[in-house]
VOGU-3710 file (C-alpha; in Angstrom, 3 decimals, decimal comma):
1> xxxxxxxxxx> 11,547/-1,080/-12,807  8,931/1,107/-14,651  8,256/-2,371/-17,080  7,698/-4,073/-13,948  5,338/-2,256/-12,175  3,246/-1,925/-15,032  3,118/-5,320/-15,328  2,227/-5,333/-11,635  -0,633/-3,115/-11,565  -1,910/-4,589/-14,883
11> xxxxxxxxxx> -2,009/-7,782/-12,820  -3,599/-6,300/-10,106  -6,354/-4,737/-12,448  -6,925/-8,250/-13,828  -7,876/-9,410/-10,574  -10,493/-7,575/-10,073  -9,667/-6,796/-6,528  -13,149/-5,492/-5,586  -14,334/-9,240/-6,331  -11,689/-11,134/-4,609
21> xxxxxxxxxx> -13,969/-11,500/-1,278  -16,713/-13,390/-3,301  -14,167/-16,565/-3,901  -12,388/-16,052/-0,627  -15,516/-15,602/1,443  -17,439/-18,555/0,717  -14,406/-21,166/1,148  -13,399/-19,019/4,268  -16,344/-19,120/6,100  -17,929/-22,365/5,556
31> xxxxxxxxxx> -14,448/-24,036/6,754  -13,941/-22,267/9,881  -17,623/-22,521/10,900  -17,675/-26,199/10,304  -14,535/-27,489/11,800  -13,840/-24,097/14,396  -10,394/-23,955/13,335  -7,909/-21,404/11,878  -5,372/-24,065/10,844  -3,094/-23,824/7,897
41> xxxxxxxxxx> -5,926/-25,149/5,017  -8,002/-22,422/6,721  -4,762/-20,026/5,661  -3,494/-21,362/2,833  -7,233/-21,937/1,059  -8,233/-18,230/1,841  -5,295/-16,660/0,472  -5,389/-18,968/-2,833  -9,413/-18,369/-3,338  -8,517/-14,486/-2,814
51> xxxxxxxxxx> -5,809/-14,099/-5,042  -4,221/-16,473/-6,950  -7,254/-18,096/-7,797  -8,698/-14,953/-9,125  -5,835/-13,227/-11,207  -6,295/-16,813/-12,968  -9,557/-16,778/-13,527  -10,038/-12,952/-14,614  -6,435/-12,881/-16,226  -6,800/-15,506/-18,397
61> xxxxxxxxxx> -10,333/-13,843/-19,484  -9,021/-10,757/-19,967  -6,312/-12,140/-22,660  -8,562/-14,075/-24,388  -10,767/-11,429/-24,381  -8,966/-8,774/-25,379  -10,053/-7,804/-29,011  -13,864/-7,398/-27,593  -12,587/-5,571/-24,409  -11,107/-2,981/-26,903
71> xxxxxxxxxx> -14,808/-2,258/-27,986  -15,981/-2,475/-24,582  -16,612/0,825/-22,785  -16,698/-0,475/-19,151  -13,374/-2,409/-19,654  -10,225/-0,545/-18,166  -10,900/-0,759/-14,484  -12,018/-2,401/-11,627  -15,152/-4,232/-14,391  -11,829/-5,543/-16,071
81> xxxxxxxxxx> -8,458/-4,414/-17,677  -7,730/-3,889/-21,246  -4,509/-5,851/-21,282  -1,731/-4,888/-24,052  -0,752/-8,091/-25,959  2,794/-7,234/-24,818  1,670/-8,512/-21,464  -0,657/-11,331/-22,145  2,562/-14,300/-22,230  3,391/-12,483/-18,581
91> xxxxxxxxxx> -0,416/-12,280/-17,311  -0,513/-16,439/-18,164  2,736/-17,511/-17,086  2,105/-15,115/-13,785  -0,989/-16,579/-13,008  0,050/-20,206/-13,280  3,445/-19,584/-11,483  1,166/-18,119/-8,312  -1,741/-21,077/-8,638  0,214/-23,950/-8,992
101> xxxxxxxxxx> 2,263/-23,995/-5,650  -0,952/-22,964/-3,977  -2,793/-26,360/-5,659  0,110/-28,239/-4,916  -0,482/-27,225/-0,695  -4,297/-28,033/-1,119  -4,002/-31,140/-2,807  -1,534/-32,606/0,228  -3,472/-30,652/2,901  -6,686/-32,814/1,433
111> xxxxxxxxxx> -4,852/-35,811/1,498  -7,991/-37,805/3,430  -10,383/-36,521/2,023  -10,013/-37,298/-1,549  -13,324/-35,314/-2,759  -11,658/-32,398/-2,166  -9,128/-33,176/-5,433  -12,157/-33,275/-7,477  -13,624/-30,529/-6,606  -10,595/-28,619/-6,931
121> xxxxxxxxxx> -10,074/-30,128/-10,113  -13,592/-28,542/-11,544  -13,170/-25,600/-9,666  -9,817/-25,062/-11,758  -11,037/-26,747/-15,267  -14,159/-24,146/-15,005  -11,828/-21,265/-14,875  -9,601/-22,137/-17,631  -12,972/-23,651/-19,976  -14,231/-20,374/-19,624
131> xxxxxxxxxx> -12,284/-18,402/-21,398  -9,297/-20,341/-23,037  -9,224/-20,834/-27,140  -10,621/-24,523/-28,033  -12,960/-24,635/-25,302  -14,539/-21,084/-24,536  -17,656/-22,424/-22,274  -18,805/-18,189/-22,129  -19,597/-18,366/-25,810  -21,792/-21,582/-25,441
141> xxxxxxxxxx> -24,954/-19,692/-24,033  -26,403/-21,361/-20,622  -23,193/-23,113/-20,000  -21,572/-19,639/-19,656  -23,635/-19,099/-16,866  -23,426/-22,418/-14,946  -19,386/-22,003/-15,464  -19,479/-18,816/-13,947  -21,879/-19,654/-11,285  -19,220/-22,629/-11,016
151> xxxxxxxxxx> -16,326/-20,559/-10,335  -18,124/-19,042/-7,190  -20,071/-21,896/-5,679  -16,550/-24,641/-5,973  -14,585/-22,615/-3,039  -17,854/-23,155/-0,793  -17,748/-27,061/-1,927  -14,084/-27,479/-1,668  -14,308/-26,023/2,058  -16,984/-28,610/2,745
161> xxxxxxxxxx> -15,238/-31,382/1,395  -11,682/-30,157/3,098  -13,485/-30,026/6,116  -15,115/-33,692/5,977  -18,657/-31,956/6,668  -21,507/-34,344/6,679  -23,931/-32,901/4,414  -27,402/-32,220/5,029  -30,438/-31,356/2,630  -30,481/-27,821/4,740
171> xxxxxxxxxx> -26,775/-27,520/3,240  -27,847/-28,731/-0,171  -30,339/-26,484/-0,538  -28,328/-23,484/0,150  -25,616/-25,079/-2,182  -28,621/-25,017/-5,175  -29,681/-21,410/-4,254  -26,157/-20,030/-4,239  -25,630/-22,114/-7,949  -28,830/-19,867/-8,639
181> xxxxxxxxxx> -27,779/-16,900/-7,333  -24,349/-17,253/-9,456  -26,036/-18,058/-12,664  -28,454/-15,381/-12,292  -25,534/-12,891/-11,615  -24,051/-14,001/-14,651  -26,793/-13,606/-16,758  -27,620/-10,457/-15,863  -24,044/-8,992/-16,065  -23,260/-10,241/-20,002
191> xxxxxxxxxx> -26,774/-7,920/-20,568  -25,082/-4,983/-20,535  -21,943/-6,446/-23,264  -24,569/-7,698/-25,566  -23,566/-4,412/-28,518  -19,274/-5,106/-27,967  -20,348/-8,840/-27,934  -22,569/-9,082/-30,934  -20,285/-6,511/-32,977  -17,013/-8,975/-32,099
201> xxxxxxxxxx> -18,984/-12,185/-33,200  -18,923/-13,589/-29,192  -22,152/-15,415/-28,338  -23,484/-15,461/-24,386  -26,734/-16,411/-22,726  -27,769/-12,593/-23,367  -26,644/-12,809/-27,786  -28,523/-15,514/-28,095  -32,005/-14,738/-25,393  -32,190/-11,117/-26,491
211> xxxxxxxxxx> -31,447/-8,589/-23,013  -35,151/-8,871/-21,674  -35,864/-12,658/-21,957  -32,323/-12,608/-20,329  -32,842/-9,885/-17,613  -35,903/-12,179/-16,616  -34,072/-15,248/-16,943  -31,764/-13,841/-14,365  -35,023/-12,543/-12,474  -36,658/-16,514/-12,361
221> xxxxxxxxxx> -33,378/-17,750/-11,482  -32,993/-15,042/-7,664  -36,536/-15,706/-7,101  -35,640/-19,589/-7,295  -32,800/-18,925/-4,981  -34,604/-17,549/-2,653  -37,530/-20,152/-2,198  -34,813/-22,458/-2,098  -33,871/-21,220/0,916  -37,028/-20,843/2,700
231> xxxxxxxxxx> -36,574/-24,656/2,920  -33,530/-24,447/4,824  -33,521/-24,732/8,600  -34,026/-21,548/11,076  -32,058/-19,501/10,912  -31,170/-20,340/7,451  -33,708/-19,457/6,313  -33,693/-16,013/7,014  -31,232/-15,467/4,268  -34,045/-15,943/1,527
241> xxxxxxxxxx> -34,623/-12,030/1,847  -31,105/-12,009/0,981  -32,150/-12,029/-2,780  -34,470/-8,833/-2,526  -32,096/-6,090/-3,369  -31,131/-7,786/-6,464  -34,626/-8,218/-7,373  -35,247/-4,418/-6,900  -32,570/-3,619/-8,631  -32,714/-5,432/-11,895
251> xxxxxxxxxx> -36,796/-4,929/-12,050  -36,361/-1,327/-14,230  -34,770/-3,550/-17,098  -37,696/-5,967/-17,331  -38,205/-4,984/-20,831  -34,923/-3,264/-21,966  -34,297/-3,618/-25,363  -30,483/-4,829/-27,107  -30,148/-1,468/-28,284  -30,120/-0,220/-24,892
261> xxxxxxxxxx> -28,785/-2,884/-23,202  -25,777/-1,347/-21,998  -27,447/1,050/-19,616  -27,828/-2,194/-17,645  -24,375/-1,304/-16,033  -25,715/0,910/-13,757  -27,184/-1,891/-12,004  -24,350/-3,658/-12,640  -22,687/-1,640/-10,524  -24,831/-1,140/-7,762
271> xxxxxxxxxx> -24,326/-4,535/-7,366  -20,720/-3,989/-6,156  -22,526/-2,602/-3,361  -25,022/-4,759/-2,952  -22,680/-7,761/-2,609  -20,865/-6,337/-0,015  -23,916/-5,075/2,145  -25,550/-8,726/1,731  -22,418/-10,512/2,503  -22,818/-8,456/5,995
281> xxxxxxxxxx> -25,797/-9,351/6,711  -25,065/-13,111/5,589  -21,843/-13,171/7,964  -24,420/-12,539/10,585  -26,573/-14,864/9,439  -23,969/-17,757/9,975  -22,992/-16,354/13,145  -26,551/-16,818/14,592  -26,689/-20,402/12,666  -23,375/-21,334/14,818
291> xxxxxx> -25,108/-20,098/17,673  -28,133/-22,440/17,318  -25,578/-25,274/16,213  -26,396/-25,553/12,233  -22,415/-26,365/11,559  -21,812/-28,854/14,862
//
Protein backbone atom coordinates (compact mmCIF):
# COMPACT_ATOMS: atom_id res chain seq x y z
CA UNK A 1 0.00 0.00 0.00
CA UNK A 2 2.87 2.35 1.12
CA UNK A 3 4.54 1.59 -2.76
CA UNK A 4 1.33 2.68 -4.01
CA UNK A 5 0.65 5.76 -2.59
CA UNK A 6 3.92 6.96 -3.27
CA UNK A 7 3.46 6.32 -6.59
CA UNK A 8 0.19 8.22 -6.22
CA UNK A 9 1.32 11.36 -4.81
CA UNK A 10 4.43 11.31 -7.09
CA UNK A 11 1.78 11.36 -9.82
CA UNK A 12 -0.05 13.93 -8.36
CA UNK A 13 3.18 16.14 -7.95
CA UNK A 14 3.82 15.58 -11.67
CA UNK A 15 0.72 17.18 -12.48
CA UNK A 16 1.30 20.14 -11.31
CA UNK A 17 -2.07 20.55 -9.78
CA UNK A 18 -1.82 24.34 -9.26
CA UNK A 19 -1.67 24.49 -13.26
CA UNK A 20 -4.37 22.13 -14.11
CA UNK A 21 -7.04 25.16 -14.49
CA UNK A 22 -4.90 26.77 -17.32
CA UNK A 23 -5.67 23.58 -19.80
CA UNK A 24 -9.07 22.96 -18.32
CA UNK A 25 -10.16 26.58 -18.35
CA UNK A 26 -9.68 27.58 -21.77
CA UNK A 27 -11.41 24.35 -23.42
CA UNK A 28 -14.11 24.73 -20.61
CA UNK A 29 -15.15 28.00 -21.15
CA UNK A 30 -14.99 28.69 -24.73
CA UNK A 31 -17.34 25.44 -25.25
CA UNK A 32 -20.01 26.22 -22.92
CA UNK A 33 -20.14 29.91 -23.92
CA UNK A 34 -20.40 29.06 -27.54
CA UNK A 35 -22.86 26.29 -27.73
CA UNK A 36 -24.71 27.06 -23.90
CA UNK A 37 -24.52 23.56 -23.07
CA UNK A 38 -23.17 21.32 -20.24
CA UNK A 39 -23.41 18.11 -22.31
CA UNK A 40 -21.13 15.18 -21.99
CA UNK A 41 -18.03 16.73 -24.44
CA UNK A 42 -18.51 19.71 -22.08
CA UNK A 43 -17.75 16.85 -19.16
CA UNK A 44 -15.70 14.58 -20.57
CA UNK A 45 -13.25 17.45 -22.36
CA UNK A 46 -12.90 19.35 -18.95
CA UNK A 47 -11.97 16.52 -16.93
CA UNK A 48 -9.35 15.19 -19.70
CA UNK A 49 -7.76 18.93 -20.23
CA UNK A 50 -7.59 19.02 -16.21
CA UNK A 51 -6.06 15.91 -15.52
CA UNK A 52 -5.19 13.40 -17.70
CA UNK A 53 -4.02 15.68 -20.15
CA UNK A 54 -1.70 17.27 -17.74
CA UNK A 55 -0.04 14.33 -15.71
CA UNK A 56 0.92 13.54 -19.54
CA UNK A 57 2.25 16.44 -20.42
CA UNK A 58 4.25 17.34 -17.07
CA UNK A 59 4.92 13.51 -16.36
CA UNK A 60 6.46 12.71 -19.31
CA UNK A 61 8.72 16.03 -18.79
CA UNK A 62 9.55 15.28 -15.60
CA UNK A 63 11.12 11.69 -16.68
CA UNK A 64 12.86 12.91 -19.37
CA UNK A 65 13.99 15.50 -17.41
CA UNK A 66 15.09 14.05 -14.58
CA UNK A 67 19.00 14.22 -14.53
CA UNK A 68 18.68 18.28 -14.87
CA UNK A 69 15.78 18.36 -12.28
CA UNK A 70 18.36 16.77 -9.85
CA UNK A 71 20.45 20.07 -10.27
CA UNK A 72 17.47 22.10 -10.22
CA UNK A 73 16.68 23.87 -6.94
CA UNK A 74 12.98 24.74 -7.60
CA UNK A 75 12.21 21.10 -8.69
CA UNK A 76 10.46 18.95 -5.87
CA UNK A 77 7.10 20.60 -5.64
CA UNK A 78 4.31 22.15 -7.02
CA UNK A 79 7.26 23.92 -10.01
CA UNK A 80 7.74 20.07 -10.70
CA UNK A 81 8.69 16.67 -9.03
CA UNK A 82 12.00 15.06 -8.93
CA UNK A 83 10.81 11.64 -10.00
CA UNK A 84 12.97 8.43 -8.83
CA UNK A 85 13.80 6.33 -11.95
CA UNK A 86 12.06 3.51 -10.05
CA UNK A 87 8.88 5.28 -11.00
CA UNK A 88 9.45 6.70 -14.39
CA UNK A 89 8.07 3.07 -16.42
CA UNK A 90 4.84 3.71 -13.88
CA UNK A 91 4.61 7.68 -14.44
CA UNK A 92 4.50 6.70 -18.57
CA UNK A 93 2.45 3.76 -18.60
CA UNK A 94 0.03 5.77 -15.93
CA UNK A 95 -0.28 8.61 -17.98
CA UNK A 96 -1.10 6.84 -21.22
CA UNK A 97 -3.48 4.30 -19.47
CA UNK A 98 -5.58 7.64 -18.13
CA UNK A 99 -5.24 9.68 -21.74
CA UNK A 100 -6.03 7.18 -24.04
CA UNK A 101 -9.69 6.21 -23.02
CA UNK A 102 -10.25 9.91 -22.58
CA UNK A 103 -8.99 10.48 -26.56
CA UNK A 104 -10.82 7.60 -27.49
CA UNK A 105 -14.43 9.57 -25.98
CA UNK A 106 -13.29 12.86 -27.79
CA UNK A 107 -12.47 11.48 -30.95
CA UNK A 108 -16.27 9.76 -31.23
CA UNK A 109 -17.87 12.73 -29.41
CA UNK A 110 -16.20 14.89 -32.53
CA UNK A 111 -17.38 12.60 -34.91
CA UNK A 112 -18.90 15.70 -37.29
CA UNK A 113 -16.70 17.79 -36.90
CA UNK A 114 -13.59 16.25 -38.13
CA UNK A 115 -11.20 19.40 -37.28
CA UNK A 116 -11.50 18.59 -33.98
CA UNK A 117 -9.21 15.12 -34.62
CA UNK A 118 -6.57 17.35 -35.81
CA UNK A 119 -6.41 19.52 -33.42
CA UNK A 120 -6.41 16.97 -30.89
CA UNK A 121 -3.88 15.26 -32.72
CA UNK A 122 -1.31 18.46 -32.33
CA UNK A 123 -2.52 19.19 -29.11
CA UNK A 124 -1.24 15.55 -28.09
CA UNK A 125 1.99 15.35 -30.58
CA UNK A 126 3.09 18.86 -28.85
CA UNK A 127 3.05 17.29 -25.49
CA UNK A 128 4.91 14.23 -26.21
CA UNK A 129 7.60 16.41 -28.89
CA UNK A 130 8.32 18.34 -26.03
CA UNK A 131 9.96 16.40 -23.95
CA UNK A 132 10.34 12.74 -25.31
CA UNK A 133 14.08 11.39 -26.44
CA UNK A 134 14.43 11.71 -30.45
CA UNK A 135 12.40 14.67 -30.70
CA UNK A 136 12.86 17.07 -27.59
CA UNK A 137 11.18 20.38 -29.28
CA UNK A 138 12.28 22.34 -25.51
CA UNK A 139 15.91 21.98 -26.49
CA UNK A 140 15.36 23.51 -30.05
CA UNK A 141 15.23 27.25 -28.81
CA UNK A 142 11.99 29.26 -30.21
CA UNK A 143 10.23 26.09 -30.97
CA UNK A 144 10.29 25.36 -27.19
CA UNK A 145 8.29 28.20 -26.74
CA UNK A 146 5.67 27.90 -29.53
CA UNK A 147 5.27 24.05 -28.20
CA UNK A 148 4.59 25.21 -24.94
CA UNK A 149 2.47 28.06 -25.91
CA UNK A 150 0.90 25.06 -28.03
CA UNK A 151 0.02 22.95 -25.21
CA UNK A 152 -2.17 25.85 -23.70
CA UNK A 153 -3.77 27.54 -26.67
CA UNK A 154 -4.96 23.61 -28.44
CA UNK A 155 -7.75 23.02 -25.53
CA UNK A 156 -9.20 26.62 -26.51
CA UNK A 157 -9.04 25.42 -30.39
CA UNK A 158 -10.27 21.98 -29.82
CA UNK A 159 -13.40 23.56 -27.88
CA UNK A 160 -13.98 25.75 -30.91
CA UNK A 161 -13.76 23.17 -33.33
CA UNK A 162 -15.95 20.58 -30.98
CA UNK A 163 -18.33 23.16 -30.82
CA UNK A 164 -18.64 23.92 -34.75
CA UNK A 165 -18.04 27.78 -33.88
CA UNK A 166 -17.89 29.98 -36.87
CA UNK A 167 -14.84 31.89 -36.48
CA UNK A 168 -14.43 35.45 -36.61
CA UNK A 169 -11.23 37.77 -36.94
CA UNK A 170 -12.41 39.12 -33.24
CA UNK A 171 -11.82 35.28 -32.26
CA UNK A 172 -8.62 35.06 -34.25
CA UNK A 173 -7.16 37.73 -32.79
CA UNK A 174 -7.62 36.64 -29.31
CA UNK A 175 -6.44 33.11 -30.53
CA UNK A 176 -2.87 35.07 -31.72
CA UNK A 177 -2.67 37.05 -28.40
CA UNK A 178 -3.22 34.03 -26.19
CA UNK A 179 -0.32 32.05 -28.65
CA UNK A 180 1.61 35.29 -27.43
CA UNK A 181 0.80 35.27 -24.12
CA UNK A 182 1.89 31.38 -23.94
CA UNK A 183 5.14 31.87 -25.66
CA UNK A 184 5.98 34.77 -23.66
CA UNK A 185 5.20 32.73 -20.44
CA UNK A 186 7.45 30.24 -21.62
CA UNK A 187 10.20 32.28 -22.28
CA UNK A 188 10.27 33.94 -19.34
CA UNK A 189 9.92 30.82 -17.07
CA UNK A 190 13.16 28.70 -18.71
CA UNK A 191 15.07 32.29 -17.48
CA UNK A 192 15.30 31.30 -14.24
CA UNK A 193 16.78 27.28 -15.30
CA UNK A 194 19.30 28.83 -17.53
CA UNK A 195 22.59 27.69 -14.63
CA UNK A 196 20.87 23.69 -14.11
CA UNK A 197 20.25 23.96 -17.94
CA UNK A 198 23.57 25.13 -19.22
CA UNK A 199 25.52 22.91 -16.53
CA UNK A 200 23.34 19.61 -17.91
CA UNK A 201 24.13 20.50 -21.65
CA UNK A 202 20.02 21.32 -22.32
CA UNK A 203 19.58 24.23 -24.73
CA UNK A 204 16.17 26.61 -24.46
CA UNK A 205 15.18 29.95 -25.92
CA UNK A 206 16.90 31.49 -22.64
CA UNK A 207 20.74 29.12 -23.29
CA UNK A 208 20.88 30.25 -26.40
CA UNK A 209 19.35 34.44 -26.09
CA UNK A 210 21.25 35.02 -22.87
CA UNK A 211 18.36 35.83 -19.70
CA UNK A 212 17.94 39.63 -20.68
CA UNK A 213 17.52 39.46 -24.52
CA UNK A 214 15.13 36.63 -23.31
CA UNK A 215 13.31 38.44 -20.40
CA UNK A 216 12.60 41.14 -23.20
CA UNK A 217 11.77 38.72 -25.72
CA UNK A 218 9.09 37.58 -23.37
CA UNK A 219 8.39 41.44 -22.64
CA UNK A 220 7.79 42.21 -26.82
CA UNK A 221 5.88 39.15 -27.03
CA UNK A 222 2.80 40.43 -23.72
CA UNK A 223 2.98 43.78 -25.16
CA UNK A 224 2.06 42.11 -28.67
CA UNK A 225 -0.66 40.25 -26.94
CA UNK A 226 -2.11 42.89 -25.70
CA UNK A 227 -2.41 45.24 -28.85
CA UNK A 228 -3.69 42.27 -30.34
CA UNK A 229 -6.48 42.50 -28.43
CA UNK A 230 -7.31 46.05 -28.57
CA UNK A 231 -8.49 44.93 -32.06
CA UNK A 232 -10.98 42.67 -30.78
CA UNK A 233 -14.61 43.70 -30.43
CA UNK A 234 -16.10 45.52 -27.11
CA UNK A 235 -15.96 44.03 -24.69
CA UNK A 236 -13.10 42.04 -25.83
CA UNK A 237 -11.21 44.26 -25.82
CA UNK A 238 -11.10 45.13 -22.42
CA UNK A 239 -8.98 42.14 -21.72
CA UNK A 240 -5.82 43.89 -23.34
CA UNK A 241 -5.09 45.30 -19.70
CA UNK A 242 -5.13 41.76 -18.94
CA UNK A 243 -1.33 41.65 -19.84
CA UNK A 244 -0.28 44.53 -17.33
CA UNK A 245 0.56 42.61 -14.26
CA UNK A 246 2.86 40.47 -16.14
CA UNK A 247 4.47 43.40 -17.58
CA UNK A 248 5.03 44.87 -14.04
CA UNK A 249 6.20 42.02 -12.88
CA UNK A 250 8.90 40.85 -15.18
CA UNK A 251 10.15 44.73 -15.76
CA UNK A 252 12.92 44.41 -12.57
CA UNK A 253 14.73 41.65 -14.76
CA UNK A 254 15.11 43.84 -17.84
CA UNK A 255 18.76 43.50 -17.61
CA UNK A 256 19.43 40.44 -15.33
CA UNK A 257 22.40 38.81 -16.06
CA UNK A 258 22.84 34.49 -16.54
CA UNK A 259 24.63 34.50 -13.45
CA UNK A 260 21.71 35.71 -11.69
CA UNK A 261 19.19 34.41 -13.62
CA UNK A 262 17.67 32.25 -11.19
CA UNK A 263 16.37 34.98 -8.94
CA UNK A 264 13.87 35.26 -11.81
CA UNK A 265 11.71 32.67 -9.82
CA UNK A 266 10.39 35.02 -7.67
CA UNK A 267 8.46 36.35 -10.43
CA UNK A 268 7.97 33.16 -11.50
CA UNK A 269 6.03 32.61 -8.81
CA UNK A 270 4.06 35.52 -8.42
CA UNK A 271 2.79 34.48 -11.47
CA UNK A 272 0.90 31.56 -9.84
CA UNK A 273 -0.98 34.34 -8.51
CA UNK A 274 -1.25 36.37 -11.13
CA UNK A 275 -2.82 33.68 -13.35
CA UNK A 276 -5.39 33.01 -11.10
CA UNK A 277 -6.40 36.74 -10.32
CA UNK A 278 -6.44 37.43 -14.28
CA UNK A 279 -8.33 34.36 -15.06
CA UNK A 280 -11.06 36.15 -12.63
CA UNK A 281 -11.22 38.97 -14.12
CA UNK A 282 -11.19 37.22 -17.70
CA UNK A 283 -14.23 34.87 -16.56
CA UNK A 284 -15.93 38.17 -16.18
CA UNK A 285 -14.85 39.39 -19.12
CA UNK A 286 -16.65 36.53 -21.14
CA UNK A 287 -19.56 36.81 -19.03
CA UNK A 288 -20.16 40.47 -20.14
CA UNK A 289 -19.12 39.33 -23.91
CA UNK A 290 -22.17 36.66 -23.60
CA UNK A 291 -24.16 39.36 -22.39
CA UNK A 292 -23.62 41.62 -25.45
CA UNK A 293 -23.84 38.35 -27.69
CA UNK A 294 -19.95 37.91 -28.81
CA UNK A 295 -20.47 33.83 -28.69
CA UNK A 296 -24.29 33.72 -30.37
Amino acid sequence: MSERNSLVRALLVASRPLSWINTAYPFAAIYFLTTGRIDIALIVGTIFFLVPYNLAMYGINDVFDYESDLANPRKGGVEGAKLPPRLHRATLLSATLLVVPFVIALVILGAEHPNSWLILAVSLFAVVAYSVRGLRFKEIPVLDSITSSTHFVTPALYALALADTTITPGIVVTMLAFFCWGMASHAFGAVQDIVPDREAGIGSIATVLGASTTVRFALALWITAGILMLFAPWPANLAAIAVLPYIVSVAPYLNVDDAHSGTANRAWRRFLAINYAVGFVITLLLILCATEGLFS
